[in-house]
N, C-alpha and C positions, 0 to 999 in steps of 0.2 A: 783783678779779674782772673788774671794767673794764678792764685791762689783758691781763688772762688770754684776755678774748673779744675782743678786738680785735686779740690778737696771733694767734689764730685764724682769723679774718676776712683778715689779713692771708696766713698762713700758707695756705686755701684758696684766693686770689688766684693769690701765688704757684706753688702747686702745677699749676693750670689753664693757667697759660701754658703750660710746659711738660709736657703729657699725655702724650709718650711718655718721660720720664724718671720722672712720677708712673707710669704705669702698669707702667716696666719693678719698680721700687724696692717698689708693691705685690704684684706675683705672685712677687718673691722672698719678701717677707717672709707673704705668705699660703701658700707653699710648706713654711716652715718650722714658722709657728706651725700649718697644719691640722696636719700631722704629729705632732707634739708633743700638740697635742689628742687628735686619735686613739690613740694610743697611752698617755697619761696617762688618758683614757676606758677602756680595757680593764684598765690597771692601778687607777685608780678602785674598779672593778665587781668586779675578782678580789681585790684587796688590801689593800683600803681601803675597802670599803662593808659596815655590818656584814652579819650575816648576818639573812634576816626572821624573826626569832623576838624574842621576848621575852627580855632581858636575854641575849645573846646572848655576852657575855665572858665569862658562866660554863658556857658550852656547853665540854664538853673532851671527847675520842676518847682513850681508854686501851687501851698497846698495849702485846701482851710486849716482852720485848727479847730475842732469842734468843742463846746461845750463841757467842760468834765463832770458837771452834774447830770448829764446825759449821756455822758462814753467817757467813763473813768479810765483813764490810764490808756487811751488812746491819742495819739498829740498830732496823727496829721488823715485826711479826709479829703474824699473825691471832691471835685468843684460845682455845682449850680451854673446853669446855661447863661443867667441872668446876671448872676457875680463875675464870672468871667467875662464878660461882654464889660461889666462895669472897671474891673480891676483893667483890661486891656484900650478902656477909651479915656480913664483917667490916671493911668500910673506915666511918670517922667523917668524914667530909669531906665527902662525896657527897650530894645529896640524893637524887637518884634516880640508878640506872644501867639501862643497858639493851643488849642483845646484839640484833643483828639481823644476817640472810646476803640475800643480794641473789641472783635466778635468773628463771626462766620458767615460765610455767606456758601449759598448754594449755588452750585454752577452748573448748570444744564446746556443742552448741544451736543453734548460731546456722546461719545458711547452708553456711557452710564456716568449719573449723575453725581455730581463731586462736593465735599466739603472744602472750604477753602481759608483760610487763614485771612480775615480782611480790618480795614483799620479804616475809622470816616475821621478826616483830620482837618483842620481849619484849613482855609486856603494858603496861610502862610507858613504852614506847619513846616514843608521845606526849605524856603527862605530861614526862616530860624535856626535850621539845622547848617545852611547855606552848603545843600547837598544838588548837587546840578545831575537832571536828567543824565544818563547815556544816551538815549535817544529821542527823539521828541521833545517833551515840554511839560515843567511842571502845571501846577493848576492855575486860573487866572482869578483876578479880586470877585467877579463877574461869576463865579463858577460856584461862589459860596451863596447865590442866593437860590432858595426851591423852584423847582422847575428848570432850572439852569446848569443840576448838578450833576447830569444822566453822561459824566465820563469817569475817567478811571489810569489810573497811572500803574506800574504792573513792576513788582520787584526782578531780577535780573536771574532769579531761579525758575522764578513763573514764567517767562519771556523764553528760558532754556526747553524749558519741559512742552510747554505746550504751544511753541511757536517754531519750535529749531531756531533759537536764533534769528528768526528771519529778521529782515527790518521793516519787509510789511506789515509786521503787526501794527505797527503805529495806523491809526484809522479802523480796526477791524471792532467787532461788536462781542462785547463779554454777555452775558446773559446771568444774572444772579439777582437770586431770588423772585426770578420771574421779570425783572429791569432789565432793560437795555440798558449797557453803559459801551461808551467808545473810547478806548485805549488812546492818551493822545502823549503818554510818555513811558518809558523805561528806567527807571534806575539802576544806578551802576551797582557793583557785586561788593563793592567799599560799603554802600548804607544795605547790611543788612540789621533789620527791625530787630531782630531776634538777639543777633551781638550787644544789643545796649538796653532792651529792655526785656523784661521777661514775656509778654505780649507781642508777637511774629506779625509779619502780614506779609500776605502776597501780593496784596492786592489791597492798594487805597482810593478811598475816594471821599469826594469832597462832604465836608460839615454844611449844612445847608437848612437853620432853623428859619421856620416860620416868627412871623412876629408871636404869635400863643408861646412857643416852645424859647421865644429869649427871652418872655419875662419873667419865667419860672424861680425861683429861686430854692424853694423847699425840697426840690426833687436834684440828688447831688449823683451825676452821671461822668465828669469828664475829669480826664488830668491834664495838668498845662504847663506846656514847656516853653521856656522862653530863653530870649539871650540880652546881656545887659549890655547896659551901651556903655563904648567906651569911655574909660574914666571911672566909671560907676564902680564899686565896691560891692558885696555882699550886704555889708551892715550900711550903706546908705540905701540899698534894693530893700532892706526888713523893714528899715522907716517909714520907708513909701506907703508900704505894704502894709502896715499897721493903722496908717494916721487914713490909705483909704478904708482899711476896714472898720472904725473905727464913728468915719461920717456916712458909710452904709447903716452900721449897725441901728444909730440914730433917726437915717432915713426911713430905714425898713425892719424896725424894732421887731415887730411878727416874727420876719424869720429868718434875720441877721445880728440878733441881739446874742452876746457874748460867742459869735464867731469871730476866729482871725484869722491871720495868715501866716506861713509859715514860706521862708525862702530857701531851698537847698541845693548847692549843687546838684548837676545831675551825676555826675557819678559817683557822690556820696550816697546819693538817695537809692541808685541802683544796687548798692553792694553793703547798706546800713546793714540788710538782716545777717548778711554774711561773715559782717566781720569780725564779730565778737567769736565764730567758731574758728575762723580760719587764724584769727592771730594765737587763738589756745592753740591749736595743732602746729604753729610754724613754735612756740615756745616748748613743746614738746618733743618736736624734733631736734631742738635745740637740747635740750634736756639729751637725747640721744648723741647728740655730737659730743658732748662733754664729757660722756660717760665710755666714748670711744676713745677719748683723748688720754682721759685714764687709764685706758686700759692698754693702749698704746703705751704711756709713758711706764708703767708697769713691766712690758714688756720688753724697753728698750731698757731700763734699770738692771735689769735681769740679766739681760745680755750683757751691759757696758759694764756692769758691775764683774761679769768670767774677762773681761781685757782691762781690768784695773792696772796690773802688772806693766802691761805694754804701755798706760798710758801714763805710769808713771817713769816710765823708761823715758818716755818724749821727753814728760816736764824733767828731768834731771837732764836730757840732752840739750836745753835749753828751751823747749817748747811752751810758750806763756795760753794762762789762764783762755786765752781769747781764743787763740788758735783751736784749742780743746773744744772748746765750747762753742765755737764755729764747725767743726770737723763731727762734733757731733750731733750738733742741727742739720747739719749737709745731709746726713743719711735719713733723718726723721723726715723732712721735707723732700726729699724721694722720695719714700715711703709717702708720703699726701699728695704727693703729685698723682702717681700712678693710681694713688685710692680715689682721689678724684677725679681720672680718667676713666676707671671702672664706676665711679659712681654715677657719672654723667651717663653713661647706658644702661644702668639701672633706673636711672630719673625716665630717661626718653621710655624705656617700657612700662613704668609708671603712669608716666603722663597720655599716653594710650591708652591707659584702660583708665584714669579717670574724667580727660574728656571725652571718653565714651559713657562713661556710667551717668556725669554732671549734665549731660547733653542740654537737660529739660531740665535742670535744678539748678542751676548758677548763672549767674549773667556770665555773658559771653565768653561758657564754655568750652564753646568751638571757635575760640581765639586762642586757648591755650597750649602753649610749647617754648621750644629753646630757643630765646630769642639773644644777642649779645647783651641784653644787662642781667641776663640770668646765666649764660657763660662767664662773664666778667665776677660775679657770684660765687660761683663753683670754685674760680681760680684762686677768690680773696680766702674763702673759709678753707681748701685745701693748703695755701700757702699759713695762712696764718693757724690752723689745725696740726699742721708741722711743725710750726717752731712751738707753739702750746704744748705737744705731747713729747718736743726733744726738751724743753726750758728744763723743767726739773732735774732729769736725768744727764743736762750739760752743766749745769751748776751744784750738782753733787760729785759728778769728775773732777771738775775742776776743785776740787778742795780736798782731792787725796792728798791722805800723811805717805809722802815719800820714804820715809823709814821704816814705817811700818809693814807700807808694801811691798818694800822692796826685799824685806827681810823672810814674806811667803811666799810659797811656791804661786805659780800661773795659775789665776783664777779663783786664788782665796783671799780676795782681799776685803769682802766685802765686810760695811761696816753694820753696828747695831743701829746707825742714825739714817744707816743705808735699807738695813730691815722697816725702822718707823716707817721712814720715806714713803714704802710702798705701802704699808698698812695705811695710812692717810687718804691715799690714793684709793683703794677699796672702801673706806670708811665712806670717800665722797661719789663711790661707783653707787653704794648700795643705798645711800640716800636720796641720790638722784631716782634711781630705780624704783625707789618704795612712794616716793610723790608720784611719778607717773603712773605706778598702777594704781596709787589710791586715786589718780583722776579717771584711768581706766573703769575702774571698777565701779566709782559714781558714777560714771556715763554707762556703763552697762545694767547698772540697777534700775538706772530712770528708765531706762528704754525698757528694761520688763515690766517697770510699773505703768508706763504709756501700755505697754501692749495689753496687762495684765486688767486695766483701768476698764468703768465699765463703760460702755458709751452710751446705754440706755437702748438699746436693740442689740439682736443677732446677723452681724457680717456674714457668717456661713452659707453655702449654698443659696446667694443670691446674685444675678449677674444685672449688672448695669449699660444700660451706653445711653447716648446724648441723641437727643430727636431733635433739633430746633429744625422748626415748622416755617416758611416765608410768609415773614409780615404781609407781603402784600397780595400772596396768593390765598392767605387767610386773616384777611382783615378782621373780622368781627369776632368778638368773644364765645360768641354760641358757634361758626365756623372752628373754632379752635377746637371747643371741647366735643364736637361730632368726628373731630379728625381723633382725637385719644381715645373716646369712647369706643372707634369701631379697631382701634388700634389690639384696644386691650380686649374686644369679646374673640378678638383672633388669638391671641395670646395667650388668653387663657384656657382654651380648650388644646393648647398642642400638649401632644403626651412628654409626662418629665415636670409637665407647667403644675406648682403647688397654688400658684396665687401670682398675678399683677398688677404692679399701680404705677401710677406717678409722682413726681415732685419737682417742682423747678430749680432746686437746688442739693446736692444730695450733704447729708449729714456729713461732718468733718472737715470740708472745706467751703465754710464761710456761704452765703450770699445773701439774699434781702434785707435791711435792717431798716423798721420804720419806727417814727414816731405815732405813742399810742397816747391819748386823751381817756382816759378812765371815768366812766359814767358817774355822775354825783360826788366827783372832788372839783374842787378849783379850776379848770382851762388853766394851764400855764401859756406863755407864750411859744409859737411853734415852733422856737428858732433852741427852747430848752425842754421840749418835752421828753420823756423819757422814751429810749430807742430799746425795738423789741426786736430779735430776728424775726421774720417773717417767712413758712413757707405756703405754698399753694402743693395741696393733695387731692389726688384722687382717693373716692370711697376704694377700700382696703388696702391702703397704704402701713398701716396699722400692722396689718395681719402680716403684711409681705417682709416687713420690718420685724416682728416681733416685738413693736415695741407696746406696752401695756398698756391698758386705760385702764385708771385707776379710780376715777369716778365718772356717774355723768354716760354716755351713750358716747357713740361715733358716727361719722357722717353716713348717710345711706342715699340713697338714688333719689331721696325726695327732696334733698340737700339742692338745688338747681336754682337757673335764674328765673327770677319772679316771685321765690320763697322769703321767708325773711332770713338776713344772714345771717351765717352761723359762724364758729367758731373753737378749735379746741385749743387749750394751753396746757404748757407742763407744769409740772407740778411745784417746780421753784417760781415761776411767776405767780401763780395762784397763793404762796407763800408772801411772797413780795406785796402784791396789792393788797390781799383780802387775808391778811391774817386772822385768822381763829373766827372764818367765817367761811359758808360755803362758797364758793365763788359758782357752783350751777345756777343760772340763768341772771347770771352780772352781765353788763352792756359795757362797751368800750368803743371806739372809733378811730380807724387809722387815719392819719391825717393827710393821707395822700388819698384818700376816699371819701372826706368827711360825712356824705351823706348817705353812708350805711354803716345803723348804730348796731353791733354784732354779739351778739346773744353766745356766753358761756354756757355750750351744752355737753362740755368734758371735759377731764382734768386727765393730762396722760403721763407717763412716766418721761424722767427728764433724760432729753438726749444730748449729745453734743457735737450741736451744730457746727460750730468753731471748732472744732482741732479737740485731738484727745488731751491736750494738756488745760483744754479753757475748763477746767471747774468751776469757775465763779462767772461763768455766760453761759448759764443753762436756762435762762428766759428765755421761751420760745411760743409763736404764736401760730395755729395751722389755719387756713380757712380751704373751702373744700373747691377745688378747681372747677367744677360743673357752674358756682356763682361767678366767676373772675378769668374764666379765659385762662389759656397757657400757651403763651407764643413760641415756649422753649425749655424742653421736660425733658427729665432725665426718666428712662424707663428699667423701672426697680422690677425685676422677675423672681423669685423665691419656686428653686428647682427638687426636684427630688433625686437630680441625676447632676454630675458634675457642669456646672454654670456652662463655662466654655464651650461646651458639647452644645447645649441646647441656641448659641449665640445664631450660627446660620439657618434655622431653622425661625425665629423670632427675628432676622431682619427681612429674610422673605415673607414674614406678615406682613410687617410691615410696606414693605413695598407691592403688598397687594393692595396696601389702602390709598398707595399715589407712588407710581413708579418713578416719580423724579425726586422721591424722600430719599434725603442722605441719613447715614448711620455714623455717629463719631463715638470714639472713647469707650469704645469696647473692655469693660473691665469685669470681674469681680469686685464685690464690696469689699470682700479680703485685700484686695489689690488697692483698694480705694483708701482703707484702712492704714496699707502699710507705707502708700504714697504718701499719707499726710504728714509722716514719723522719719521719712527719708532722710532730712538733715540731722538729727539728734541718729539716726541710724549708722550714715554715713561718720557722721564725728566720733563715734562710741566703735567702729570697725575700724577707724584709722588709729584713733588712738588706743584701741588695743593691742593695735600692731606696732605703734611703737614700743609700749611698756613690755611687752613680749621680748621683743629686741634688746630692749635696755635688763630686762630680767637674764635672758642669754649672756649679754657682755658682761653684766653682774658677777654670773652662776663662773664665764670666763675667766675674769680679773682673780676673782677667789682661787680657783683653782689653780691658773699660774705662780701667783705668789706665794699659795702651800707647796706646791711642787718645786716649787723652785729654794724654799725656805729647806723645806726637806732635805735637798740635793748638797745645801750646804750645810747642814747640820747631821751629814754622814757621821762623821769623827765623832761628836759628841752623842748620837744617840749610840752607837757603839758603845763608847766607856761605859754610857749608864746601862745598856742590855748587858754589858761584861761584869758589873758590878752587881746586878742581879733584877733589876728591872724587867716587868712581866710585859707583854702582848699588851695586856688593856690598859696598863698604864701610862706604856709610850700614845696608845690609840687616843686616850683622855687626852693628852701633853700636847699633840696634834691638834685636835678637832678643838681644842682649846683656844690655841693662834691661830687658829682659822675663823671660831665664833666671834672673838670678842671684835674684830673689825666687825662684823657682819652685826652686830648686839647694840656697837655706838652706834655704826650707818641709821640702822632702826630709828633709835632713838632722836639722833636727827633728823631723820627726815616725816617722822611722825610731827614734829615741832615743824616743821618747814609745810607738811600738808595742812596742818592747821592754819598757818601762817596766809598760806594761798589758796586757801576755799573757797574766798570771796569770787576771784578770777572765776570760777567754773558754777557760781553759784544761781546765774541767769543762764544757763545753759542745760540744769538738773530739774526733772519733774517726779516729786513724789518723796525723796530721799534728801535730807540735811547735807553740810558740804562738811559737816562732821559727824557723819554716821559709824555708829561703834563698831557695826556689824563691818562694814568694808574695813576698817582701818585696822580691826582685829583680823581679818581671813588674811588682806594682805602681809601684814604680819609673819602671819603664820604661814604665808608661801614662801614669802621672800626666806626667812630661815632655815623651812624642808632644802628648799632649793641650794641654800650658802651650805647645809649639812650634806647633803647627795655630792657637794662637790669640792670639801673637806675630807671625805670619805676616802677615796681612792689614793691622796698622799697620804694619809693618816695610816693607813692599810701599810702601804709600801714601806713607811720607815717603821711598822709595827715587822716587819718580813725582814730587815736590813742582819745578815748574817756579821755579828760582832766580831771575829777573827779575820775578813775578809774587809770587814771598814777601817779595821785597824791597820793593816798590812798595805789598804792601800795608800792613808796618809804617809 
């Protein structure tokens, strides 16, 4: 240990002389390791920290698995009332399960009426999480049947805001959706909904089916979470889970036939979609570290290589191989310490602004920060980023020729095996470099081809936000659509208003999806019928969207209940069923209405419902809202004046038509558009910011090792400018030894981007994971860039005055 702090002692010495080579060699290596922090911090928190519940590995989310002749390439699926009742009263595995649907509820009382974040959960739903009230009491077995359901348990931010804290609340009366419910618990600030699922709540309340609604089976509404009993494994909970879905199917062929089940942890299931992005990004930070390590060891070559002399003075005074190369890990590992001092407050500013940005796009977000196995982190890759970026440059010390060196002046002893050394080093800067931005660059293509893609209407100048209407203050379907109908004649006469409609679900983010029975083929059974999106529109829905009819007429005001139904489809479904036939006035039947056969009266141009990357789920079914009720619409306005402007102007219609109507998700369609594209947004900004980085340290490592090549090749470019060598020739002889690292890196890492395509290849929409066009620009960056930064030593030894180089050896 004597040895250890005195090679330390020694190693701060040295470092201080030279403070702008310690300070460049630091904010490399604090550049690499915050990153890495930061991002091992988010993957931390999302995939590796458990979840805050009690015994949390036996927490598991049970899901169908639907049919794939009916949803290709889809492998898990919301539950049936009727399934889950079965899977919960005949499965052995489970200690507890529990069914819960995530929505809104409206709250009235208070000043002005509120949207509220609400969850209806089995009555066991907490027991399975075995998350105990703070105050009060959860729900009782008794509480899960209708008519008995009228309380309410209240999260511990709800409890804050609009209780102070008190502990009266317990017993006081919530009012939503026009219900009485009475508070009879609080939970603690530990279960918050939001930390573990991507669906919040404020406010739960009990599941409470009638016997109609538990024998449902065809209509799939719930997710279900459960916890396994002890002993019980994962793969004996899938068997169960199979052999019951298995004697349903048989029981209830209609509409359990080739369904099954699926068992997942929960917080594998919580952070599936995420992880495939996040382990790219924590490999590309990686990619960053190693390419600082490089550059580091390049730089510490450069230096140790001007005190060759001194440290062959050691080894001749006795000083063995070990010592050396101890003595000069000492000062590299200063050097990472301090870099991952500086890096760790570069992470903490980091991780501020990305769980601020992740808020609403990542599970539990707002659990993200420096916790001790992301410090313990920082200090492994600092320590061991030390000895990594001192190894080379201690094991080429240590094998100076004694003779040689001792026979030059201070600081010339560097060798040609000592010149490769660092070329190596660049060769593996610039490879690293050239894969990152060809991943850069593929994530940056997709995302202009998502943006670029068409969606089958115009986003522009149309503003959106969420109406959902109380069930129970408008029960009836004709109640529903007199509340939209007197919505929209307000609507649309305010000035700015181009046109308004509805929809209950808006384009790009997902919703209704049924099964369609096609008029005059076969009935399949209902459990495999073909699943179509489904939306519900108001007449000029059409026109507010811009999206085209292509054949065939559009719904108009005659479209209402008591007409015969109608119907329009896109134009890939009309492809699908009715090939190289009209499909105007074809019949078809959703199977969640069987007994309205619904008349093709237009064929419209294809949108996409699902996400701008779903190109092959552009089946889509409309039927016109005035037949079918809309308990919960989203209201599409197409402006002539900037959206946002026009927003508090259209929600005072609206609440001309029932002052206790709430207003949620105030957006632009633009905004709707770009929210869908967020994760492919977010991973294509982070990971250009690493390849940028990694391009910098690049453009760095180049340059030190020409300049530093340079500085030792005084003497000899002298002789040859003495012997008559011109300006462009030495310029050539330069930018020469500076390209050809920069020409191999290329070439391998061209071979290495090929190599790992695959990695980024369920992550790219539109573009190959070997597109010529990215693989050739990057190229040609990464070169201008290794040339711009060859240039300035290339320059300097073309300028080296021959009688003054000579004079000074």
């Amino acid at each position: 240990m004597g040895t250890f702090s005195g090679d330390l002692r020694y190693g701060i010495r040295i470092l201080l002389k030279s403070p702008g080579f310690s300070l460049a060699a630091i904010v490399v290596l604090a550049l690499g390791i915050g990153a890495n922090t930061a991002i091992f911090s988010v993957l931390n928190t999302v995939l590796l920290r458990p979840l805050p519940f009690k015994d949390p590995q036996s927490l598991v989310r049970v899901w169908h698995v639907p049919p794939q002749k009916s949803f290709p390439g889809i492998s898990r699926f919301v539950v049936s009332a009727a399934n889950y009742i079965d899977w919960r009263n005949q499965n052995h595995v489970f200690d507890k399960m529990a069914a819960y649907q995530a929505g809104r509820s409206t709250l009235t009382g208070g000043p002005q009426p509120e949207s509220v974040l609400s969850a209806t959960v089995g009555t066991d739903f907490f027991s399975v999480l075995q998350a105990q009230p703070k105050l009060g009491r959860a729900f009782s077995p008794d509480e899960g049947q209708p008519g008995h359901n009228n309380v309410a348990v209240i999260s511990n931010a709800f409890w804050k805001n609009h209780f102070a804290s008190n502990p009266s609340a317990i017993g006081q009366t919530l009012t939503l959706d026009a219900m009485p419910y009475t508070i009879v618990g609080v939970m603690p600030q530990s279960l918050q909904f939001a930390s573990w699922d991507p669906t919040s709540a404020q406010v739960w309340l009990p599941l409470a089916l009638s016997d109609k609604e538990a024998a449902v089976r065809g209509d799939h509404n719930f997710v279900v979470v459960a916890r396994l009993k002890p002993g019980v494994d994962l793969k004996q909970a899938q068997a169960e889970m199979t052999n019951i879905s298995s004697r349903l199917a048989q029981q209830y062929p209609k509409d359990d036939t080739d369904w099954g089940a699926i068992v997942v942890p929960l917080g594998e299931d919580l952070t599936g979609s995420t992880r495939p992005a996040l382990l790219v990004l924590l490999g590309a930070v990686a990619f960053v570290l190693l390419i600082a390590c490089a550059n580091v060891a390049n730089l510490i070559l450069a230096k140790s290589f001007a005190r060759n002399k001194e440290i062959a003075i050691r080894s001749a005074l006795g000083a063995s191989r070990k010592r050396i190369i101890n003595q000069v890990l000492s000062e590299t590992v200063l050097l990472s310490l301090v870099g991952g001092l500086l890096g760790l407050l570069l992470a903490w500013f980091g991780l501020s602004f990305i769980s601020h940005y992740l808020a609403d796009q990542l599970p539990r977000a707002d659990e993200i920060g420096l916790d001790l196995r992301v410090l313990a982190f920082a200090a492994a890759i600092s320590l061991i980023t030390g000895l990594a970026a001192g190894l080379i440059p201690a094991l080429r010390l240590a094998q100076t020729d004694l003779n040689q060196t001792l026979k030059l002046g201070f600081g010339k002893g560097d060798s040609g095996s000592g010149g490769r050394t660092r070329s190596v080093l660049v060769v593996s800067e610039v490879a690293l470099s050239l894969i990152l931005l060809i991943g850069a660059g593929l994530m940056l293509r997709s995302l202009a081809a998502l943006r670029n893609s068409n969606p089958g209407f115009d986003p522009h100048n149309v503003l959106t936000m969420t109406v959902p209407i109380p069930s129970m203050k408008y029960e009836k379907p004709a109640q529903q659509t007199e509340f939209f109908d007197n919505v929209l004649q307000r609507v649309r006469v305010l000035p700015g208003v181009v046109s308004a409609a509805t929809i209950d679900g808006l384009p790009l983010v997902g919703g209704s999806i049924q099964p369609v029975v096609i008029e005059g083929r076969a009935a399949e059974v209902f459990a495999v019928q073909p699943e179509i999106p489904v939306r519900r529109i108001s007449t000029g829905y059409l026109r507010t969207l811009h999206t085209r009819l292509l054949q065939g007429r559009d719904f108009s005001e005659a479209d209402r209940a008591g007409t015969p139904t109608v119907a329009l489809i896109s134009q890939a479904m009309a492809t699908r069923f009715w090939p190289n036939e009209n499909p105007i006035g074809k019949h078809f039947t959703l199977s969640f209405s069987p007994e309205a056969s619904r008349e093709v009266v237009g064929v419209v141009e294809n949108a996409k419902l699902q996400g701008l990357d779903a190109d092959n789920q552009l089946d889509a079914i409309y039927i016109p809202e005035a037949q079918n009720g809309n308990g919960f619409a989203f209201l599409t306005v197409r402006t002539s004046l900037p959206p946002a402007d026009l927003a508090p102007a259209v929600i005072k219609a609206i609440q001309q038509v029932d002052p206790d109507q709430t207003v949620q998700d105030v957006l632009t369609m633009d905004d709707v558009a770009s929210n869908s594209i967020f994760q492919q947004r977010f991973s294509a900004a982070l990971l250009a910011s690493f390849a940028s980085l990694a391009l910098l340290l690049a453009a760095v490592g180049i340059y030190s090792v020409l300049a530093y090549a340079v500085g030792r090749r005084v003497r000899e470019i002298g002789v040859r400018m003495a012997l008559g060598a011109q300006m462009p020739a030495v310029l050539r002889m330069i930018l020469f030894d500076g390209m050809k690292p920069t020409l191999i890196g290329i070439a391998i890492g061209l071979a290495g981007a090929l190599a790992l395509g695959r990695i980024v290849a369920n992550q790219i929409y539109g573009v190959k994971p070997t597109d010529p066009l990215t693989f050739a620009v990057v190229s040609i960056l990464l070169t201008a860039v290794a040339l711009v930064a060859s240039i300035i030593p290339a320059y300097r030894a073309a300028r080296i005055d021959p009688m003054r180089a000579l004079r000074d050896e």
